[in-house]
FIGU-910460 format. One record per residue (C-alpha): x, y, z. Coordinates in steps of 0.2 Angstrom, whole numbers, padded with zeros to 4 digits, always signed. Layout:
N
XYZ ...
This chain:
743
+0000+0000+0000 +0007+0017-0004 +0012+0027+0012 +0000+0043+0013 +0006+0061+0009 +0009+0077+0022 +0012+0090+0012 +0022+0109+0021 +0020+0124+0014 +0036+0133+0019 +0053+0138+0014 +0064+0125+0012 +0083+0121+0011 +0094+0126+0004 +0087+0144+0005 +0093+0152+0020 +0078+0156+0032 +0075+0150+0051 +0058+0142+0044 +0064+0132+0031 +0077+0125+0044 +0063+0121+0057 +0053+0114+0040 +0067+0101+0037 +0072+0099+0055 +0052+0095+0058 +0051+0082+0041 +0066+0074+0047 +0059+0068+0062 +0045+0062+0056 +0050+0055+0042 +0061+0045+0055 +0049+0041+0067 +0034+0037+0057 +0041+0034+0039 +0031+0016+0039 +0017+0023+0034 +0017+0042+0029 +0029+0054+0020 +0033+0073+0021 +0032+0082+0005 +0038+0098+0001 +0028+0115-0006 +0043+0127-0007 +0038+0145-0007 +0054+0153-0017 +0056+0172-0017 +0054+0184-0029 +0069+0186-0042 +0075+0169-0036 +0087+0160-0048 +0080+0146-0043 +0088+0131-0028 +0093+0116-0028 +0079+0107-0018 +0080+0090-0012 +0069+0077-0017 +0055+0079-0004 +0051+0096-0011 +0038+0092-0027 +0032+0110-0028 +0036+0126-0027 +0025+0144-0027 +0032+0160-0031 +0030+0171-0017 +0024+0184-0027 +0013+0176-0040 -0005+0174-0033 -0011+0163-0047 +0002+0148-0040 -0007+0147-0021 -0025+0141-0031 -0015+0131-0042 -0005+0122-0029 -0021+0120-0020 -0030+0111-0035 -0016+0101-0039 -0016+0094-0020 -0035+0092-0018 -0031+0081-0036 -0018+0069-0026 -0026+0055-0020 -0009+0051-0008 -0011+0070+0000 -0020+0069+0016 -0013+0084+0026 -0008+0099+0023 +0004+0110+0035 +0006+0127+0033 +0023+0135+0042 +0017+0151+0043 +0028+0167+0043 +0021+0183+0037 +0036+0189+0028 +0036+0174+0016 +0019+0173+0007 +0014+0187-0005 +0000+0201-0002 -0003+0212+0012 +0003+0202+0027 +0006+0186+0018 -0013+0186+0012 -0012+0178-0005 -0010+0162+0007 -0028+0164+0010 -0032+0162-0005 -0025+0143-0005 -0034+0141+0010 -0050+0145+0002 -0048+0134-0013 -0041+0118-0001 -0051+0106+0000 -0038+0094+0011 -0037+0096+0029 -0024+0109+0033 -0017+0114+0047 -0008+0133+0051 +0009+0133+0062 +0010+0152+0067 +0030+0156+0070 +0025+0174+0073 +0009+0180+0083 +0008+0200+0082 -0001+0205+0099 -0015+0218+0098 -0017+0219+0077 -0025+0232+0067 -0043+0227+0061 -0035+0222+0043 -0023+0209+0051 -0035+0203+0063 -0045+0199+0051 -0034+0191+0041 -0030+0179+0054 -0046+0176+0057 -0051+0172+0041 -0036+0158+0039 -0040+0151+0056 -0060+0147+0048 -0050+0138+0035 -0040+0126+0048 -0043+0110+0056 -0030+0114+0069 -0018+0130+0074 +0000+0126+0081 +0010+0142+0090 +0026+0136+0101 +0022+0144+0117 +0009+0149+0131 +0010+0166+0128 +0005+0166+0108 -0012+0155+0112 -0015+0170+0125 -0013+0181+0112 -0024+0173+0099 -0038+0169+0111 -0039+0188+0118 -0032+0197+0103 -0040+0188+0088 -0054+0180+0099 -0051+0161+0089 -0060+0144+0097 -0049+0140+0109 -0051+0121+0103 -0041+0123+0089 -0027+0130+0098 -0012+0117+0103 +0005+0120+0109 +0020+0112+0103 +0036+0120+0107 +0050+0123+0093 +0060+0109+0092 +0080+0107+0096 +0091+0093+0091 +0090+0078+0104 +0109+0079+0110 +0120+0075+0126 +0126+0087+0139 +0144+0092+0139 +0154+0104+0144 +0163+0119+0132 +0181+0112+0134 +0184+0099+0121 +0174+0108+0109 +0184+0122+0112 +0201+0114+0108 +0193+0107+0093 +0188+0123+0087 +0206+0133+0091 +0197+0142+0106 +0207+0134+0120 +0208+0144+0135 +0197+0158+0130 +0179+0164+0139 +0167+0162+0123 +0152+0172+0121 +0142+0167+0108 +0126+0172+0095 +0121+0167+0082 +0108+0167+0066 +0104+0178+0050 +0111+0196+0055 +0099+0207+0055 +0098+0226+0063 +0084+0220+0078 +0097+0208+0084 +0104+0221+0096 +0123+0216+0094 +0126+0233+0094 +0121+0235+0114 +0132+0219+0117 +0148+0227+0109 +0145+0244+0120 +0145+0233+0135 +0160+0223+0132 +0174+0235+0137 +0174+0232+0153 +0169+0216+0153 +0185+0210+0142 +0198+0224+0155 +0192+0210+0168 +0193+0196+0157 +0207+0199+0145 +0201+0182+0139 +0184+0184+0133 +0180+0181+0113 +0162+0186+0107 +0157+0174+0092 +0143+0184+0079 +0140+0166+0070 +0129+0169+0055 +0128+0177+0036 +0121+0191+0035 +0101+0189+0031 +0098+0189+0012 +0082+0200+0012 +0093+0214+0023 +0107+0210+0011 +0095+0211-0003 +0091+0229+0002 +0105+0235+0012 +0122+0223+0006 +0132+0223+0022 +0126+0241+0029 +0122+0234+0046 +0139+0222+0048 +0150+0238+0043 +0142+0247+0057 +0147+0232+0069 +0164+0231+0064 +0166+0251+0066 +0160+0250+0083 +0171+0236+0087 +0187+0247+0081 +0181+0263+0090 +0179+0253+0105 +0197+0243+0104 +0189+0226+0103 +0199+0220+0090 +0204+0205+0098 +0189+0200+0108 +0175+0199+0093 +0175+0187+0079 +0163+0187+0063 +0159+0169+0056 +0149+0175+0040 +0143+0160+0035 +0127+0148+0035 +0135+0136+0047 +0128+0117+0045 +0120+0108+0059 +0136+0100+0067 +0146+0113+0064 +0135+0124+0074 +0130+0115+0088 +0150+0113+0091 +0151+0133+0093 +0137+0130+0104 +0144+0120+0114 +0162+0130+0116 +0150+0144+0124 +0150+0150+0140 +0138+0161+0139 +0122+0164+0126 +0118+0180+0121 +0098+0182+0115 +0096+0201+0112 +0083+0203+0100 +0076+0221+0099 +0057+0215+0093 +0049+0214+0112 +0037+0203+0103 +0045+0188+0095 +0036+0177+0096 +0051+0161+0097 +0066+0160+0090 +0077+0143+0086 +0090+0151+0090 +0087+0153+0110 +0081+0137+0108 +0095+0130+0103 +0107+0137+0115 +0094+0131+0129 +0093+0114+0123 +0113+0113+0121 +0114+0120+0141 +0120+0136+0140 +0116+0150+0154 +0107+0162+0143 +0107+0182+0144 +0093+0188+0134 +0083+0205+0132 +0062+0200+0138 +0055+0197+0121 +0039+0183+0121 +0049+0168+0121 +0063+0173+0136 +0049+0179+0146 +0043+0164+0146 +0058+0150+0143 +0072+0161+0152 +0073+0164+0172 +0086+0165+0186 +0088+0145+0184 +0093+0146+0167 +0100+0163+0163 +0097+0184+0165 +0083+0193+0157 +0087+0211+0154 +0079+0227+0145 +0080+0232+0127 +0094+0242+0120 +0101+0241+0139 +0121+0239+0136 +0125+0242+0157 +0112+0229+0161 +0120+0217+0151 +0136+0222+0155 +0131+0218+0172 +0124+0203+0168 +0139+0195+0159 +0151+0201+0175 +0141+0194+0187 +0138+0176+0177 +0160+0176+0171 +0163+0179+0191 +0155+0163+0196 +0160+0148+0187 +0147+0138+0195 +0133+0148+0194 +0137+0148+0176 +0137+0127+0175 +0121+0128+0186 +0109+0138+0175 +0118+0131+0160 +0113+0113+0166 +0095+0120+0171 +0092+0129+0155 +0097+0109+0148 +0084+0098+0159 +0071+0110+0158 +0071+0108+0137 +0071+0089+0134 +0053+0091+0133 +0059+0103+0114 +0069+0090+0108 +0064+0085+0088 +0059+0068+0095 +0043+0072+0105 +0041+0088+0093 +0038+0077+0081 +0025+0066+0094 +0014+0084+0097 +0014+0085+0079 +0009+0067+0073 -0005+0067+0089 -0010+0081+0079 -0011+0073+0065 -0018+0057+0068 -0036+0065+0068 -0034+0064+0050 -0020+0052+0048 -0029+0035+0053 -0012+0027+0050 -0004+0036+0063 -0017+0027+0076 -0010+0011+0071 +0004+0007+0086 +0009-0009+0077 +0016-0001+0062 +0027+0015+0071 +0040+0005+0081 +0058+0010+0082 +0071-0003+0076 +0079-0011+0089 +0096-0003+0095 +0110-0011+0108 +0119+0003+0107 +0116+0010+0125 +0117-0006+0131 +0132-0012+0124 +0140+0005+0130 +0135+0001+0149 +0144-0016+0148 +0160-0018+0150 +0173-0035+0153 +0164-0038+0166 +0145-0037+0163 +0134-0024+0166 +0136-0006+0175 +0119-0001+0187 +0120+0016+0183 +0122+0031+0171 +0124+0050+0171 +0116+0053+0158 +0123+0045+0144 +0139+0038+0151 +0141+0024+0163 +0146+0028+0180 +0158+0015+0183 +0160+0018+0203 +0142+0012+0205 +0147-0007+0201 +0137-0021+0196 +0120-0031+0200 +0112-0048+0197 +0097-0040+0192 +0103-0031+0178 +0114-0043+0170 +0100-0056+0174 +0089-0043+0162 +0102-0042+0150 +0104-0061+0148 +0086-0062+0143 +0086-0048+0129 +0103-0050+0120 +0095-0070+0121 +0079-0064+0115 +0089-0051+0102 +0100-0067+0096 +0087-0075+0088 +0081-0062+0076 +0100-0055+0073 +0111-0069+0077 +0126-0058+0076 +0143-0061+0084 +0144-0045+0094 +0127-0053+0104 +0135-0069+0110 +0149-0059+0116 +0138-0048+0127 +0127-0067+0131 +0143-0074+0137 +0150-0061+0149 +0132-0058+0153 +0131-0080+0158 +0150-0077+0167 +0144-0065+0177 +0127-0074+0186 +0140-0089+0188 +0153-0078+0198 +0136-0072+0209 +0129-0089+0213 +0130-0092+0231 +0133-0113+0237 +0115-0108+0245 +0108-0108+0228 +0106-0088+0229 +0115-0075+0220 +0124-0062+0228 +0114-0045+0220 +0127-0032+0224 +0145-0033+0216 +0159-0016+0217 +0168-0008+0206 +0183-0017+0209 +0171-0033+0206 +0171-0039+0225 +0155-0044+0233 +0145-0026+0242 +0142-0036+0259 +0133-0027+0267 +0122-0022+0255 +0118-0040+0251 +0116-0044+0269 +0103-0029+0272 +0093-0035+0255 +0085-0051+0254 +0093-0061+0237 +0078-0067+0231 +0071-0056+0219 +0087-0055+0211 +0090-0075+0211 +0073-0077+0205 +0076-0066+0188 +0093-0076+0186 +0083-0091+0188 +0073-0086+0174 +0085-0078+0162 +0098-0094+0165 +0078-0104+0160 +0077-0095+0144 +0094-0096+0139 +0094-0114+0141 +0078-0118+0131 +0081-0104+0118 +0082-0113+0099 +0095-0103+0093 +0109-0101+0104 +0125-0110+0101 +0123-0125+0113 +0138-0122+0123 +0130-0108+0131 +0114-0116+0132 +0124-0129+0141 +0132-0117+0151 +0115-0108+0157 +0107-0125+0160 +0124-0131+0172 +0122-0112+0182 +0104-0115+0185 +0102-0134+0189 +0116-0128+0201 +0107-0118+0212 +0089-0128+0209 +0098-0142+0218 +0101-0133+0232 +0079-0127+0232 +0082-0110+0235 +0066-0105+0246 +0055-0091+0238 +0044-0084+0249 +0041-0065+0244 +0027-0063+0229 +0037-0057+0215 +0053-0069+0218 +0040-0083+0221 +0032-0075+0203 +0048-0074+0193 +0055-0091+0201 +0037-0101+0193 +0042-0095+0177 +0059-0101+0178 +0053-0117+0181 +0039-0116+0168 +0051-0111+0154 +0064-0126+0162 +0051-0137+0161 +0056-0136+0142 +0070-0146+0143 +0072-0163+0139 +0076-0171+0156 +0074-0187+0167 +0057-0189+0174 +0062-0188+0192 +0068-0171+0190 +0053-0166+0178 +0040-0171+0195 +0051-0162+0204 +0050-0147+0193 +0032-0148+0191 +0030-0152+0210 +0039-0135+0212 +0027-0125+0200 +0013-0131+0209 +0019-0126+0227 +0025-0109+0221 +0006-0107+0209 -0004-0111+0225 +0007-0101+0236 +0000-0086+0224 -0016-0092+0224 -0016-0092+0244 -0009-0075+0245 -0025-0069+0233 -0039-0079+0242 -0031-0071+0259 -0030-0052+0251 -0044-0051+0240 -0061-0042+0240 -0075-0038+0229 -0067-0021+0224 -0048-0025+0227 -0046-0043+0216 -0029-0042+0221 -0013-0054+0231 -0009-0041+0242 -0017-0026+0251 -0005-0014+0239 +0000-0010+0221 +0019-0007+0223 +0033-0012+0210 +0034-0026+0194 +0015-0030+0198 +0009-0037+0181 +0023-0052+0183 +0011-0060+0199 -0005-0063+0185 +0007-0067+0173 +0017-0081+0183 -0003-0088+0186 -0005-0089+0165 +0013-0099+0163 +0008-0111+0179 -0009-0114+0169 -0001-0116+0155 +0013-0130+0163 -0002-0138+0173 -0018-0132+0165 -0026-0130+0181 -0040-0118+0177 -0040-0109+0192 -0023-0100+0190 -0028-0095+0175 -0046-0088+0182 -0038-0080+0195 -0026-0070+0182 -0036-0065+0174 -0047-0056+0186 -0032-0049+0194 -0024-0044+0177 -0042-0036+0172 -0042-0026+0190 -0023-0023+0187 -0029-0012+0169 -0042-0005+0176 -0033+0004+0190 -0018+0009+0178 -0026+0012+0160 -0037+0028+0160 -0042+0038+0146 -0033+0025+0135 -0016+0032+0143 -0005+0017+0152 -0002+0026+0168 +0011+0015+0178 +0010+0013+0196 +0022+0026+0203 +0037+0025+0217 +0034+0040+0226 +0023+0029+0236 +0015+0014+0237 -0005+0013+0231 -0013+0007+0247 -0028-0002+0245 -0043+0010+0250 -0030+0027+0249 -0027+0038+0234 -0014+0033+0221 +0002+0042+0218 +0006+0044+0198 +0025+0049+0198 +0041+0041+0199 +0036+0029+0185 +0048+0017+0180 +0052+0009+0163 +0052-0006+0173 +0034-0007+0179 +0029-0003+0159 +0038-0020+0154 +0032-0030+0165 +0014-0025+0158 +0022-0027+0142 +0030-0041+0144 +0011-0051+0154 -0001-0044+0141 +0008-0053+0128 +0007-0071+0139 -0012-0065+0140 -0014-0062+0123 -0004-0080+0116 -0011-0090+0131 -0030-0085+0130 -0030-0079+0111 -0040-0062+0117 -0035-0049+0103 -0038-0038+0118 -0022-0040+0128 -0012-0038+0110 -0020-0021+0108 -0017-0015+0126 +0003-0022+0125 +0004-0009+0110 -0005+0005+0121 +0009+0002+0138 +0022+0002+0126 +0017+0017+0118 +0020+0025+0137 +0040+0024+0131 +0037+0034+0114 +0029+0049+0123 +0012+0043+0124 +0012+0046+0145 +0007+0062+0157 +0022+0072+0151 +0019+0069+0132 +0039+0065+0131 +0047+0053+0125 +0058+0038+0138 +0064+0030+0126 +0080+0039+0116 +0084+0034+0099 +0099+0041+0095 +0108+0031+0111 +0097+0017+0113 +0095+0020+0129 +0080+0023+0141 +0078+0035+0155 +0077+0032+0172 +0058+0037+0175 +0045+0048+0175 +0044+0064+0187 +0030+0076+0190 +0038+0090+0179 +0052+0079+0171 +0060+0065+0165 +0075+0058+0174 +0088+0059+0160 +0098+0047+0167 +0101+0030+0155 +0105+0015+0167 +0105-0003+0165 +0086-0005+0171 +0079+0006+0161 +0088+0003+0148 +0086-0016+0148 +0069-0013+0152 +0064-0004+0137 +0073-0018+0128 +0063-0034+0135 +0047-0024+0131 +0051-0020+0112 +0058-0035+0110 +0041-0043+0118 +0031-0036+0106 +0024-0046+0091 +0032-0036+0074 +0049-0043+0084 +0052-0060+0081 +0042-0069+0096 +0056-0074+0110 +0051-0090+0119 +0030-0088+0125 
């Protein structure tokens, strides 16, 4: 089937404008995310007395700016197009012909496609002409994007437009790591220097004037400071003015004996290049001269690369820049930036504080869950969209590889890097036994069985002659004592249990480590490790279901089976005891991995087919969904507290963990009991990883392949650790489009 058509009306590469860089920074990412089943196509809006560009591919149209006749002709050529289901305008006033931009309208009016308006700029208080204007293109839209709080105040009091139409979907910014300016600056021949840096198209009402008149005495006390100007000159003010406004700079530089500490890059730097300036600054200067700009990419930019940021109090700084991220400060106001600047160069830390703020506080921006709000948007119209089986990212061991080292697994992350001092644990390497098995077998490549064997080394060095594994391993790959004295081993000795299970049973493995696995767990199943806590007893029966398996004498087989039904009737006993009409549960509280008790009931029937396990999951699974899916959102029990029976449930601190176990016990539903039901909810949890959650952003990261650590009220824990990470892993690789690893 052919893939359906989005087609943008904007400028376009390789013209030089901040909209046809959004435009293609937009189409990318969602061509990436959800290029199965829609494309992005191009309507390039070229300026008069163009000599024409070289346009990519994508772009199958173009209108002259000027020419009014090609807005209705564009519009009948799409309504024509059988594959055009969408249209999105990205909307700038100075780039369509007419009064305003209004020979746009005239597309509008002719359109018969659903067509949605991005407004880059909203003008506060209009004249009746414009107003109107607005007005009139908003009749003509299914939907209206602007990028912050304060434009959807300004439409709804200004031009008084159904609020229902309105949505908010910040610009985006590239989805990159934190680091900090001193390896970029040797790479960039900036070593030991104090960068201050702007950048875009130069234009007069970017106010560099005002930061040159305050950098006298800011470079007499910091002989080291270099202000970066990074842009070419824009081409409409070169159009009408040449180079009138960069002359003017460079005199004022002279007159004030900044030779040395100001630097022209006249160019239209490439991504990579630019975010590598970005990242050598020290400090951000935003000083736009137009109190109401609306947004501009590039504060955005230097927010989301996490650099303290000194701005004048246009719309978008009033609103994105405080005291945590940087200094707002009057228009055309050289002391109060002067004073600014002194006071962030005197304190180092202060500096790295706000700079790391201005970072956390714009993952939300990043390209990735921009392109979510815009495809949510879409799918009202995009009925392909809605279809969760078909938008699922490849599969990446990237991150995961990154955190393993000779030894096997590392706990945690900052950030993206593995934090080696925080050592090593059964549960995580256990985990990552059970996906890199799972991964073999729909990519049997050798970089796999190297991360299966040091992953099976690992749990053998851990196992304890008791039969348990010893959780907590240091750095320096000793055994943590006291924290596995403090801790009970079960839950982790259970999940070794279980992966050592499925890598002795798995089809596809080389048989020496299928032998290896078995040897490890018959080892400790010898010595009847005793399992008396719910989700240790859960994991353990379905260890011993997936053992069960195996080829082996009948005396251990009725042993096996023996054990299945003890540790099956101990769950049972602990529901009959906790259970009531309302609360169809095995223990008086929700708390952590709670779909795997339902789902160790569905393996036991399966093993046993007793048709009271499975009778008992169900209706535990069933009360399990209806306390944690609401308005068709998965929202995870969260570990900020507990969910006491009878009290009010907590929603934050949710983990990547609790989403794959659902993940993981849906899909043992679905093949065990053949309910389509459970497939289509598996699709829904997972989607909580792709930014379908209470913070609309994405967990999952798919330029690492890593997952973050959780949830929070007003964030997401940026960290990538081995849970999380693995996590993520077992439930994408649990899902049917995968190849199925053992049910």
């Amino acid at each position: 089937m052919k893939k359906s058509w989005v087609v943008y009306i904007s400028t376009f590469p390789p013209r030089q404008c901040g909209i046809a860089t959004f435009t293609k920074d937009l189409t990318d990412s969602l061509d990436k995310l959800y290029g199965q089943v829609m494309e992005s196509k191009i309507a390039a809006i070229s300026p008069e007395g163009s000599t024409g560009y070289k346009y990519p591919a994508k772009v199958l149209w173009q209108i002259r700016e000027k020419n009014r006749e090609d807005y209705v002709h564009l519009a009948s050529t799409l309504n024509a197009n059988p594959r055009v289901i969408l249209v999105n305008i990205q909307h700038e006033f100075g780039i369509f012909g007419g009064t305003h931009g209004e020979y746009l309208l005239d597309f509008l009016r002719a359109m018969r496609k659903p067509a949605i308006i991005t407004f880059h700029t909203v003008l506060p208080r209009p004249a009746k002409a414009l107003k109107q204007l607005v007005q009139n293109m908003a009749s003509h839209a299914r939907g209206l994007v602007v990028m912050t709080f304060m434009s959807r105040r300004i439409l709804l009091d200004d031009y008084d437009l159904n609020s229902r139409k309105i949505h908010i979907i910040p610009h985006g910014i590239p989805a990159i790591s934190y680091e900090n300016p001193t390896g970029h600056k040797n790479e960039l021949k900036l070593t030991g220097k104090l960068v201050l840096s702007t950048f875009g198209l130069l234009s007069p009402n970017k106010g560099n004037e005002y930061v040159l008149d305050a950098l006298p005495e800011v470079v007499k006390k910091n002989p080291n400071l270099l202000y970066l100007v990074i842009g070419a000159t824009h081409p409409e003010v070169l159009r009408r003015s040449g180079e009138e406004y960069r002359n003017f700079l460079i005199l004022k530089i002279n007159k004030l004996g900044l030779g040395d500490s100001v630097r022209f890059y006249n160019h239209f730097l490439n991504l990579p290049t630019l975010l590598q300036f970005l990242r050598a600054t020290d400090i951000y200067l935003a000083t736009s001269l137009d109190p109401n700009q609306a947004v501009s990419g590039t504060l955005s930019y230097a927010l989301g690369v996490g650099r303290p940021v000194i701005a004048t109090a246009f719309a978008q700084a009033r609103e994105q820049v405080s005291e945590r991220e940087g200094v707002l400060v009057g228009f055309r106001d050289a002391p109060a930036i002067r004073s600014a600047l002194l006071d962030l160069l005197l304190d180092p830390e202060d500096r790295v504080r706000k700079g790391k703020e201005a970072y956390f506080r714009t993952r939300s921006m990043t390209w990735p869950n921009v392109a979510i709000g815009y495809a949510r948007l879409f799918s009202t119209h995009i009925r392909q969209l809605r279809n969760e089986e078909q938008n699922l990212p490849p599969l990446n061991l990237n991150h995961l590889s990154k955190l393993t080292d000779s030894f096997g697994m590392i706990q945690f992350s900052r950030l993206t890097e593995p934090d080696p001092t925080s050592g090593y644990t059964v549960d995580d390497n256990a985990r990552a036994l059970a996906a890199t098995v799972w991964y073999w077998e729909q990519n049997p490549k050798e970089q796999v069985l190297k991360l299966i064997d040091k992953y099976l080394k690992f749990l053998k060095y851990t196992r304890t002659p008791s039969g348990y594994f010893a959780n907590y391993v240091n750095a320096d790959r000793s055994f943590n004592v006291q924290a596995n004295t403090v801790e009970s081993p079960e839950d982790s000795s259970a999940r070794a249990l279980y992966a050592l299970a499925l890598t002795a049973s798995s089809r596809g493995l080389p048989q020496g480590f299928r032998t290896k696995a078995r040897q490890i767990f018959e080892q400790s199943f010898g010595n009847t490790p005793r399992f008396t806590f719910l989700r240790a007893s859960a994991m353990y029966l379905k260890s011993l279901c997936v053992f069960l398996r195996l080829p082996m004498p009948a005396r251990v087989s009725q042993r096996v089976r023996s054990q299945i039904k003890q540790q099956a009737d101990f769950l049972l006993k602990c529901f009959q005891k906790s259970a009531t009409r309302n609360w169809p549960w095995f223990e008086k509280k929700l708390t952590y991995s709670n779909a795997v008790l339902p789902e160790a009931l569905v393996w036991a029937y399966e093993a046993t087919r007793t048709e009271k396990y499975l009778e008992i999951a169900k209706r535990a699974m069933d009360f399990l969904l209806s306390e944690t899916i609401r308005d068709n959102m998965y929202l995870p029990i969260g570990q900020d507290g507990w969910y006491e029976r009878g009290e009010k449930r907590t929603y934050f601190d949710q983990q990547p963990e609790e989403a794959a176990a659902m993940v993981q016990a849906l899909r043992k539903f679905n093949i065990i009991t053949g309910d389509n039901r459970y497939r289509k909810l598996m699709y829904r949890v997972f989607a909580w990883f792709l930014g379908d959650n209470l913070l609309n952003q994405t967990v999952y990261d798919r330029t690492t392949g890593g997952c973050y650590d959780g949830l929070g009220k007003k964030e997401v824990n940026l960290n990538q650790g081995a849970e999380s990470t693995v996590s993520y892993l077992l439930a994408r690789l649990s899902l049917p489009q995968s190849k199925i690893p053992p049910s």
